[in-house]
C-alpha positions as CSV (number, residue, x, y, z in Angstrom):
1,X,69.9,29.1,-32.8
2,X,67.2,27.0,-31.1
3,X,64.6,29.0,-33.2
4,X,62.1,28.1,-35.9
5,X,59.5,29.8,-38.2
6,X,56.7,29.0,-38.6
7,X,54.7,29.8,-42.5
8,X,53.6,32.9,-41.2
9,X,58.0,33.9,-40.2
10,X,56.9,33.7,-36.5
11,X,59.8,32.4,-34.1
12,X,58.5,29.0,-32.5
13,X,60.1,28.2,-29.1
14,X,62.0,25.2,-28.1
15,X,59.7,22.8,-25.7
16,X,61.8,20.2,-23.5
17,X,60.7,17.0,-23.1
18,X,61.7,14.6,-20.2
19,X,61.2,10.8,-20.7
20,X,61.9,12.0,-24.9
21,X,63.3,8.5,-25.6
22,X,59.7,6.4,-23.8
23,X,56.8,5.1,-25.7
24,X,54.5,8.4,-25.1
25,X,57.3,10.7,-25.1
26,X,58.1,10.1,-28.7
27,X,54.7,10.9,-29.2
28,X,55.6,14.2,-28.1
29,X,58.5,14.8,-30.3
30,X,57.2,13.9,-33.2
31,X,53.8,16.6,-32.4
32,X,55.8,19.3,-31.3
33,X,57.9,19.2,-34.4
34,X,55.1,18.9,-36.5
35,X,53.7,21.9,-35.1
36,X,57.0,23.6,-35.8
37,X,58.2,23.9,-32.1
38,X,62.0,23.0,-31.7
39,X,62.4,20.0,-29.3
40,X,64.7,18.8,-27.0
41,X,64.8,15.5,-25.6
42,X,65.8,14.7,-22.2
43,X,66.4,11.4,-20.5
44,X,68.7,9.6,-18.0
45,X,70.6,7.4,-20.5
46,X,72.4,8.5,-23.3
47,X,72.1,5.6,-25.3
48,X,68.0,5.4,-24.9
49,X,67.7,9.0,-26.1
50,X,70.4,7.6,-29.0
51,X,68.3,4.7,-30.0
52,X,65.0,6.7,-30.1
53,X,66.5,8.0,-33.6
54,X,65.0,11.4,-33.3
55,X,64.6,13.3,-36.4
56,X,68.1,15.9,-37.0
57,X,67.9,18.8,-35.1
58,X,66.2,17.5,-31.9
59,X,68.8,18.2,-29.4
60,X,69.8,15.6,-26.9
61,X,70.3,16.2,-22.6
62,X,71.1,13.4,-20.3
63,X,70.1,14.8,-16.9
64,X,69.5,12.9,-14.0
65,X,66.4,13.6,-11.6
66,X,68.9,14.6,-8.7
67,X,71.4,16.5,-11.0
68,X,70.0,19.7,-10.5
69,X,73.2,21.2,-12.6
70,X,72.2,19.6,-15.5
71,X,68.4,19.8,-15.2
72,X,68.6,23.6,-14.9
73,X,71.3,23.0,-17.8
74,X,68.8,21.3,-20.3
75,X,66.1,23.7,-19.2
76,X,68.1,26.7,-20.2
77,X,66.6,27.5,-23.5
78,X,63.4,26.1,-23.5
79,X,60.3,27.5,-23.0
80,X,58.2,24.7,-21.4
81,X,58.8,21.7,-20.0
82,X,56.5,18.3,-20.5
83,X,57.4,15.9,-18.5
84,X,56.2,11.9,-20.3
85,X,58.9,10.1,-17.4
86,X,56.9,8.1,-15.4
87,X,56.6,6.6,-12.6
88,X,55.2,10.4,-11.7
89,X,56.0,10.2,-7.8
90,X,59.2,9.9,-8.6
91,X,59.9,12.4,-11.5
92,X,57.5,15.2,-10.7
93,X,59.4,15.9,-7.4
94,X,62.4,17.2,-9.1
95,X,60.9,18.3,-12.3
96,X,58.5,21.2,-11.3
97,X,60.8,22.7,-9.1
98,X,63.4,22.5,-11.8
99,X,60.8,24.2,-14.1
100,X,59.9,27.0,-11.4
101,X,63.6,27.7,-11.0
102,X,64.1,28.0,-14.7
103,X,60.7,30.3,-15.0
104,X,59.0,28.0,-17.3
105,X,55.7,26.5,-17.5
106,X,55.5,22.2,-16.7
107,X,52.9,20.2,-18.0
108,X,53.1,16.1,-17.2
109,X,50.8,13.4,-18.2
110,X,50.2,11.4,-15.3
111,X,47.6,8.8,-14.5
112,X,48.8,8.8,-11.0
113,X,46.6,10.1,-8.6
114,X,49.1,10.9,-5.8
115,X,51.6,12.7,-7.8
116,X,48.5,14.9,-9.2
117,X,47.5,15.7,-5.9
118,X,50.7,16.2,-4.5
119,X,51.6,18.6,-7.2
120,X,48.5,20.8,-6.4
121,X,49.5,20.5,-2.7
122,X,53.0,21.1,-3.0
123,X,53.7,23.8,-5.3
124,X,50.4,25.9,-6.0
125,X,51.6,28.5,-4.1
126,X,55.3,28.5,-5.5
127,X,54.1,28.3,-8.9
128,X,51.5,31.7,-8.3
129,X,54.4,33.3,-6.8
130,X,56.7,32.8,-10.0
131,X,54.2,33.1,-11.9
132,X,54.6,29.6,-14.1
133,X,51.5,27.8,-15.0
134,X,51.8,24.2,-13.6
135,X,49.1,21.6,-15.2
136,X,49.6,17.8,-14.1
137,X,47.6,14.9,-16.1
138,X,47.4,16.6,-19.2
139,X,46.8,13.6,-21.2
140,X,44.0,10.5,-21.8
141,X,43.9,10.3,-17.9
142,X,43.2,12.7,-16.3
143,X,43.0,16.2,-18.5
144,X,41.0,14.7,-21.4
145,X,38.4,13.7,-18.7
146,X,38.1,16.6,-17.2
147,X,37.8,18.9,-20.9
148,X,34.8,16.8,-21.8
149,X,33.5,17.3,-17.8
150,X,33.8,21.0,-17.9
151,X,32.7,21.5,-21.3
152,X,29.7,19.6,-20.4
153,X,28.9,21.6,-17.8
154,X,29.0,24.5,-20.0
155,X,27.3,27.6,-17.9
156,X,26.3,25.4,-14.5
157,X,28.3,26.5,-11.3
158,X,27.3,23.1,-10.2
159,X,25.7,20.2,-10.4
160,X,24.7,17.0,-8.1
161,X,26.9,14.3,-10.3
162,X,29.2,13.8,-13.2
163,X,29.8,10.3,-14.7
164,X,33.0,9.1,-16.9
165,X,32.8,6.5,-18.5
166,X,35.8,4.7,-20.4
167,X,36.0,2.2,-22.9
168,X,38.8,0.6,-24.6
169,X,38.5,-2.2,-27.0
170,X,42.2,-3.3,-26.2
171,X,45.2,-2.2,-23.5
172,X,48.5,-3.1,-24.8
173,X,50.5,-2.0,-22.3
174,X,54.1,-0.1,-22.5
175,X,56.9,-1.1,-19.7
176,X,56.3,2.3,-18.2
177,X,52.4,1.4,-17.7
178,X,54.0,-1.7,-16.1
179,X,56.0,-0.4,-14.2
180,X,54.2,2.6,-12.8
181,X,51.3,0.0,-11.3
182,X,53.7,-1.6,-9.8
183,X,54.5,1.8,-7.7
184,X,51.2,3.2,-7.7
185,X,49.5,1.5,-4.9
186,X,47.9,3.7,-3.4
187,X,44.0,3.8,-2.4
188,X,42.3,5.7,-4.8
189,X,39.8,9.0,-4.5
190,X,36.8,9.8,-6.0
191,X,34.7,13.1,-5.2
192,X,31.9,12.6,-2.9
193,X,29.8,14.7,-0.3
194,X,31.2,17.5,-2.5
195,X,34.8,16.4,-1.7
196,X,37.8,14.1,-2.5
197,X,37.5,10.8,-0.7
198,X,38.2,7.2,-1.0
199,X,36.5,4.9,-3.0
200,X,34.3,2.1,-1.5
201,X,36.5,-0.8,-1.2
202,X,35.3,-3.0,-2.6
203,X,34.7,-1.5,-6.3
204,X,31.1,-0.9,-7.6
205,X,30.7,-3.2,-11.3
206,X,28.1,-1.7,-13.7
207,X,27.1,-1.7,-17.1
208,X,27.2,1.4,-19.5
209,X,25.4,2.0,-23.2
210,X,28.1,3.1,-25.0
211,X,27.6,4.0,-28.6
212,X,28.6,2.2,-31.7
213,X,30.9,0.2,-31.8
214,X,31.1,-0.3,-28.3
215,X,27.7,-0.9,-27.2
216,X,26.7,-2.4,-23.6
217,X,30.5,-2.6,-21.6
218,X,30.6,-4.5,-18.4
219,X,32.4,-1.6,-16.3
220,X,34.0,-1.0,-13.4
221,X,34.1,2.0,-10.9
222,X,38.1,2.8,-11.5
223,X,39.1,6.9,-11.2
224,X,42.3,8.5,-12.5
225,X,43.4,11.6,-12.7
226,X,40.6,13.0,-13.6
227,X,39.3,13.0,-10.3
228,X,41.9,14.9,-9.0
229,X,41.5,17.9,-11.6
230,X,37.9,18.2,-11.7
231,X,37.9,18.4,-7.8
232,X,40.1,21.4,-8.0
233,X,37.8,23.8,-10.1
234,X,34.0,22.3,-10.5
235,X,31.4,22.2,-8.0
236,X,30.2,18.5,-7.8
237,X,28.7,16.4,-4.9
238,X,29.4,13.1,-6.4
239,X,31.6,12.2,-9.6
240,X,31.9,8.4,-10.5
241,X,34.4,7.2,-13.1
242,X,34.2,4.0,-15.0
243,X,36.6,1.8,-17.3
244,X,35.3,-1.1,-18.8
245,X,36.9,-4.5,-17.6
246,X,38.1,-6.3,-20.9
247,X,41.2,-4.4,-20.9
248,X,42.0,-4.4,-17.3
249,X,42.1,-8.5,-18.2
250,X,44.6,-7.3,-21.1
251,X,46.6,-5.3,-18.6
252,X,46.6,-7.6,-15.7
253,X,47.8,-10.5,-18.3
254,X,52.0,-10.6,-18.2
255,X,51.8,-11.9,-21.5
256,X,49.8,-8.9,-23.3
257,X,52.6,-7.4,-25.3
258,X,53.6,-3.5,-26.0
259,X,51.8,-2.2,-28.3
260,X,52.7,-2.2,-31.7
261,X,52.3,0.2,-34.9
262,X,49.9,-0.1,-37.0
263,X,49.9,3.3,-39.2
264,X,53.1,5.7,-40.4
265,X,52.1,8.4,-37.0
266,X,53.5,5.6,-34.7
267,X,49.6,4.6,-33.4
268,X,48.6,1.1,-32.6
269,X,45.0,-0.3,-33.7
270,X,43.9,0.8,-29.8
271,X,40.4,2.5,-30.6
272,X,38.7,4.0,-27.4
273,X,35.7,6.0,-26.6
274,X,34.9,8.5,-23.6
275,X,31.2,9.5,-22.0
276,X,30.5,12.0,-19.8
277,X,27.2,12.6,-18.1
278,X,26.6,15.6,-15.9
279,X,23.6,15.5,-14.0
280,X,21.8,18.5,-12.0
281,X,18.0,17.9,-10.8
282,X,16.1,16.4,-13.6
283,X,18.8,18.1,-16.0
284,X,21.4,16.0,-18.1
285,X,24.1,17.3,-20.2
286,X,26.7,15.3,-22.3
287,X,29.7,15.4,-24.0
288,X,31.7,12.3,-25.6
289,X,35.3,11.8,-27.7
290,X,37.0,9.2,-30.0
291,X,39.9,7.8,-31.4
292,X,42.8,6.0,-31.6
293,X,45.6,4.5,-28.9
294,X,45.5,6.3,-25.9
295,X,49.6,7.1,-25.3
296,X,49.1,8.6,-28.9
297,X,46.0,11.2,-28.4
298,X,47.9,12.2,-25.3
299,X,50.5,14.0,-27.5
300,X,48.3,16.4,-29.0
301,X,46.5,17.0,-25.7
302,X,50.0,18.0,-23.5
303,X,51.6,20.1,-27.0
304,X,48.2,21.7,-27.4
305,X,48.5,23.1,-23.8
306,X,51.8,24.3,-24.0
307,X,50.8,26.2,-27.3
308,X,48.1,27.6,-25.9
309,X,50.2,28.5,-22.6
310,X,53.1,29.9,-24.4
311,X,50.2,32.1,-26.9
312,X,48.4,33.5,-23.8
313,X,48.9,37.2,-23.7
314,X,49.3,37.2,-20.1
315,X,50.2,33.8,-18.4
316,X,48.7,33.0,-15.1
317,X,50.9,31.1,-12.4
318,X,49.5,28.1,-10.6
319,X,48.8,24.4,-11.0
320,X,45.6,24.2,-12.6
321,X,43.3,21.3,-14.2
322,X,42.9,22.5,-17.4
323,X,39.5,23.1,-17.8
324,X,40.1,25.8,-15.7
325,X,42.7,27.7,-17.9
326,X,41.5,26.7,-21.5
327,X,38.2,27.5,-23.5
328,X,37.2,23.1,-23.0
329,X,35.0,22.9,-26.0
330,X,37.5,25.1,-28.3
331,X,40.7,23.0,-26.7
332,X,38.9,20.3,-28.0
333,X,37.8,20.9,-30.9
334,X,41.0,22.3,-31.9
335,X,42.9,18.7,-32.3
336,X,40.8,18.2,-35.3
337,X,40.9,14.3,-36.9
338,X,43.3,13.4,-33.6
339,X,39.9,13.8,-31.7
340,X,36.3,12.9,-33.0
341,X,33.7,14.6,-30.8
């Protein structure tokens, strides 16, 4: 049996995770089991997913991304699959169709733009037609961005600009991080005129007013995922998105190292704080979030969704941001001390 119970004697499903045995995909294991899902951990090297040391009971798949055999294999009793493998041009290619095929929903947690876009692009209307709920950049990047967008929007239909603004007071990276800039080269989008297109080469530097402890943060004009996902479901003419500078310097140093534990959850001492201005007319709404290490948070974000994908009464297919499919303000106050709003 792949079945669990909850307190209540409820059945929890089993949730596949591809890329279990990575820095952010143990993340995920360790939330989905705490939430009483059964997990199973899929990777390409048996001795990675071996290492990882997962707690007894998580079951173990090697499956390679061009095995289809032993992708639809792994995916045969679960009942989502998140997908933490990165880089995401290369993974999400084979993993939501293996997930359509299997009649599942897939959920990813990209920061890459072009695999974002190329999943709305590629599969929307495979995934309405199977009727699988397909959300990409359901983590820091990209969906937490565009939860605190749409909530602060609230009731508008629209507005003339939305501003996100990121700060960090460190950016360890992992090897994935490392290795996905190294393969995401693309130019990057931004919405403007009301529509997805290129950022201004050469990037706009500002300064932001963050609140304590941040304060003033040299920043500079730097979009993720979040661009792609609020361009799919919110009426905006402009959106600008900022990251502060000090850790790009930490990023774009060789020497930084991975980051490193700091508490008994796994989390390093990463603290990080996220703005959002909407603007229409003379009009400004806000919303803002907190907390600590940004592969950690992205756990509760991506398991969340899949609870609250898996609990829907009637499940729409698609590939959605997720503002569009979730309640924003009740998503995010539902993850509690992960999340300070």
């Amino acid at each position: 049996m792949n079945d669990r119970f909850d307190a209540a004697g409820i059945s929890k499903p089993a949730i596949a995770v591809y890329g279990a045995a990575g820095h952010t995909g143990r993340f995920v294991i360790r939330e989905l089991l705490r939430r009483g899902f059964v997990a199973i951990a899929i990777g390409r090297d048996a001795e990675k997913l071996a290492a990882a040391e997962f707690p007894a009971g998580v079951r173990h798949e090697v499956a390679t991304l061009g095995d289809s055999a032993a992708l639809a294999g792994a995916l045969g009793r679960a009942s989502a699959l998140i997908n933490c493998a990165g880089p995401f041009l290369d993974t999400a290619e084979f993993l939501v169709p293996a997930a359509l095929q299997a009649r599942i929903p897939y959920l990813d947690v990209t920061a890459e733009q072009p695999s974002a876009r190329a999943t709305f692009e590629r599969y929307s209307a495979a995934a309405e037609e199977a009727g699988v709920a397909v959300i990409p950049a359901m983590g820091f990047y990209g969906g937490l961005g565009d939860l605190l967008t749409t909530a602060a929007m609230g009731d508008w239909t629209n507005a003339d600009e939305a501003r996100v603004a990121i700060a960090l007071d460190s950016w360890h990276p992992t090897e994935g991080t490392r290795v996905t800039g190294l393969r995401n080269t693309a130019r990057r989008v931004t919405i403007a005129e009301g529509r997805l297109q290129h950022l201004p080469d050469p990037a706009q530097n500002s300064v932001w007013p963050f609140a304590a402890p941040f304060g003033a943060q040299e920043m500079v004009e730097l979009p993720f995922t979040e661009a792609i996902l609020i361009g799919s479901h919110l009426q905006l003419t402009e959106l600008h998105s900022y990251l502060n500078t000090a850790p790009l310097r930490d990023l774009r140093d060789v020497t930084t190292p991975a980051p490193v534990a700091t508490d008994a959850s796994g989390r390093s001492a990463q603290r990080f704080l996220v703005e959002v201005e909407i603007r229409r007319g003379d009009d400004v709404r806000r919303a803002a979030a907190r907390g600590q290490d940004i592969y950690a948070i992205t756990a509760p974000l991506v398991v969340e969704a899949v609870e609250r994908i898996l609990n829907s009464e009637k499940q729409r297919g698609g590939v959605f941001a997720p503002g569009a499919v979730f309640d924003a303000r009740d998503f995010l106050a539902a993850l509690g001390p992960d999340l300070a709003l």
